[in-house]
C-alpha angles and dihedrals in degrees: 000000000000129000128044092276085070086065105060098089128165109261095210118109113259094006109124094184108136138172080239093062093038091057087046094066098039085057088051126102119254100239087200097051103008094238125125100268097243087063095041117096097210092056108084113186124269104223133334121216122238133206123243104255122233096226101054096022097130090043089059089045091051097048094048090064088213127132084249108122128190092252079057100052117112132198089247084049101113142170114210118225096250082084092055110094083221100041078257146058097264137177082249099047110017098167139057110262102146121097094351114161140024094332112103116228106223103178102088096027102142121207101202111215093024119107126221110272120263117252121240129228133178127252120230111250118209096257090058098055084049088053096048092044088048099048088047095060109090107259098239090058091048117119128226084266115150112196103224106223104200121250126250096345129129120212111216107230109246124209138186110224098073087206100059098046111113126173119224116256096230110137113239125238100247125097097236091063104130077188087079092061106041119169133190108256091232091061099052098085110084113244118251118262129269118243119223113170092211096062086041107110110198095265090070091036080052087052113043097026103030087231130097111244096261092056089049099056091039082049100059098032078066107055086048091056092041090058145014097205105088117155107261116227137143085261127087122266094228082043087053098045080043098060092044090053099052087050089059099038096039107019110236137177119247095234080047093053086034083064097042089046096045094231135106127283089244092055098049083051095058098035082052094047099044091041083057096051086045093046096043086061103050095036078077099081083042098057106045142144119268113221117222110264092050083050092057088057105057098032106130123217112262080065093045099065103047104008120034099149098050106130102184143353116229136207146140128239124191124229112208109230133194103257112268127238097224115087101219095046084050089057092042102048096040116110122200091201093065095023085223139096109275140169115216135200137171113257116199123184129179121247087265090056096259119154105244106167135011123191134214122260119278133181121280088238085059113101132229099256093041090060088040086057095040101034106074105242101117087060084065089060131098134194111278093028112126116212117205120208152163113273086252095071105083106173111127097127087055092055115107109248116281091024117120134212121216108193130150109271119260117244099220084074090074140072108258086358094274128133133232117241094257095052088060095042088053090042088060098050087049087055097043090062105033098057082074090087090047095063086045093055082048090057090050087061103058086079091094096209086069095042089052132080094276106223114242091237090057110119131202097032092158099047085051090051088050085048101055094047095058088049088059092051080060098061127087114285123286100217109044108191078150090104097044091044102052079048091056086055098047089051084052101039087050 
């Protein structure tokens, strides 16, 4: 509202009468004439507001039972006439005693913008015409006519105005009558199922956690016997690993895990927020680094031919973000690769696919160099490790001494940029061996709370990254040679 008329306002307590409204309806058309209706003659104004009167000024406070006070009370300040006795102040009835309170006063409630409802009138049917037409002949020229009224129907009632019809609510008498069973609209859609981990069988472990039933329970047998320290609720505490699990895994909202818990919004956010601190602890023993003769051990094939001292296989993977408040984290966090606010972190894995290292979460401005040289990686690596890489990670001058870098040629070392044979078969074998983290970044973000638009008042980002990656180390391998290998024993052994 705009102007000083939008000011004089009705001081009761639950009266909405104001010089704004009032101007409203003056500036309506009379449905009846057509004329504004402060120029129509059959419109008589709702209400008029009144001043409040110097001489009984404290009597006027005291009857409308408000915190208003005389040393409050401000020339705009008004009281409509609905509150007068006598639609007025009057020698009889000086003060406002009508509708003071909390009761709302509803008879002269204006809906700016609504007409006045049409009114309905009935059309003629064709029996009544008969009966008019036949009361209307002199008795003595009637005929023996008998006007037949039909029998156990009902005539549904017609009316002019389309807008205004209804039909009655009355059920029918046939069997096939959806009327008899009406239902609110709200309560049609079937509730969402209650969770319960011990009717759970492992293909819907597999779906709402990412784990098979067995991992799940050793799991969490585990983190009980790791600490004592669990967060102590009504619910139970498989119940409680379980629905953090299904926000991360699937993504849910925390209204959405309050109504499948049975518990309240509030609760599922602190059980969320005290179960990521807890797990972020303990997914350190799950995501570690492999020294090398173990690595030797597991290495798979595909490594073994070309690449048998590769130690670990690096890349970055951007997390989309609600766009920050704060200017400079706005800055910070934009990507103009995804022209959209993101968090980044460095993301290593071993030949066999293991999660080995996890950083911690950068903005998305950050390149890829600047979070491999704050990030702490190069503290993990030894003399004789080999690190293998995208061709945008040039960091061969960061790298501790006797470590080697595998990366794509470029193609500017090279005479119109293009490269020998030898440069693009070793390219592709590069690239045979190190899409293998990117199917391992894939399988991080299936867990649907890091593929979504993380909200800014989210905490622990970092501890839920770390989270997610541990869960992955618990999956089932991400390279299989199992099957080519038992193969390979059953040819010797014949």
């Amino acid at each position: 509202m705009s102007g000083k008329g939008a000011r004089k306002i009705c001081q009761v307590n639950g009266c909405s009468n104001s010089q704004f409204k009032l101007q409203q309806w003056k500036n309506e058309l009379c449905p009846n004439q057509g004329f504004f209706r402060k120029d129509c003659s059959c419109c008589i104004q709702p209400y008029q507001l009144h001043r409040f009167p110097q001489a009984h000024r404290q009597e006027w406070v005291k009857n409308l039972n408000t915190k208003l006070t005389i040393n409050d009370l401000k020339d705009y300040h008004r009281v409509c006439s609905v509150h007068f006795v006598d639609g007025k102040p009057s020698k009889g009835h000086p003060y406002p005693t009508l509708h003071i309170g909390y009761s709302l006063h509803s008879n002269w409630k204006l809906s700016p913008g609504r007409r006045a409802p049409r009114q309905r009138t009935r059309v003629q049917t064709k029996m009544d015409t008969n009966v008019d037409v036949y009361n209307k002949v002199p008795p003595d020229e009637r005929m023996d006519v008998e006007i037949v009224q039909p029998m156990d129907v009902d005539v549904e009632p017609k009316y002019k105005d389309v807008s205004t019809q209804y039909y009655s609510a009355q059920p029918l008498n046939h069997d096939h009558c959806y009327a008899q069973k009406s239902q609110d609209k709200c309560t049609q859609t079937p509730s969402a199922p209650s969770i319960d981990t011990h009717d759970m069988n492992d293909k819907q472990f597999k779906f709402f956690t990412g784990l098979s039933s067995t991992t799940f329970w050793a799991l969490l047998s585990s983190i009980m016997c790791w600490t004592t320290e669990l967060p102590s609720h009504s619910l139970p505490v498989a119940e409680q690993f379980l629905m953090v699990l299904m926000r991360l895994r699937l993504g849910l909202l925390l209204p959405d895990l309050g109504y499948r818990f049975k518990i309240s919004t509030s609760t599922a956010s602190k059980i969320f927020s005290k179960w990521t601190i807890l797990l972020g602890q303990y997914s350190k023993n799950l995501v570690h680094w492999i020294p090398r003769d173990g690595l030797n051990r597991i290495r798979p094939k595909c490594f073994a031919e070309n690449y048998s001292k590769v130690t670990c296989i690096i890349d970055c993977t951007k997390i989309f973000v609600q766009r920050p408040k704060d200017l400079m984290q706005r800055a910070q966090t934009y990507s103009n690769y995804k022209s959209h606010n993101t968090y980044k972190a460095l993301y290593c894995i071993a030949p066999n696919g293991f999660v080995t290292f996890v950083s911690k979460l950068f903005g998305g401005r950050a390149s890829d160099v600047f979070i491999t040289k704050h990030s702490g990686f190069l503290n993990k690596l030894t003399y004789g490790d080999e690190v293998m890489a995208d061709r945008g990670f040039t960091i061969e001058d960061l790298l501790p001494p006797g470590v080697s870098l595998t990366i794509p040629e470029f193609t500017r070392h090279h005479k119109d940029g293009i490269l020998p044979e030898e440069s693009v078969t070793q390219g592709r074998r590069i690239a045979n061996v190190r899409i293998h983290v990117e199917r391992a970044i894939r399988r991080l973000k299936c867990f649907k709370f890091l593929s979504h638009i993380i909200p800014g008042n989210v905490k622990n980002i970092d501890d839920i990254l770390l989270i997610c990656a541990a869960l992955c180390n618990l999956q089932p391998h991400l390279i299989n040679e199992q099957n080519a290998v038992d193969d390979d024993e059953i040819e010797v052994n014949d």
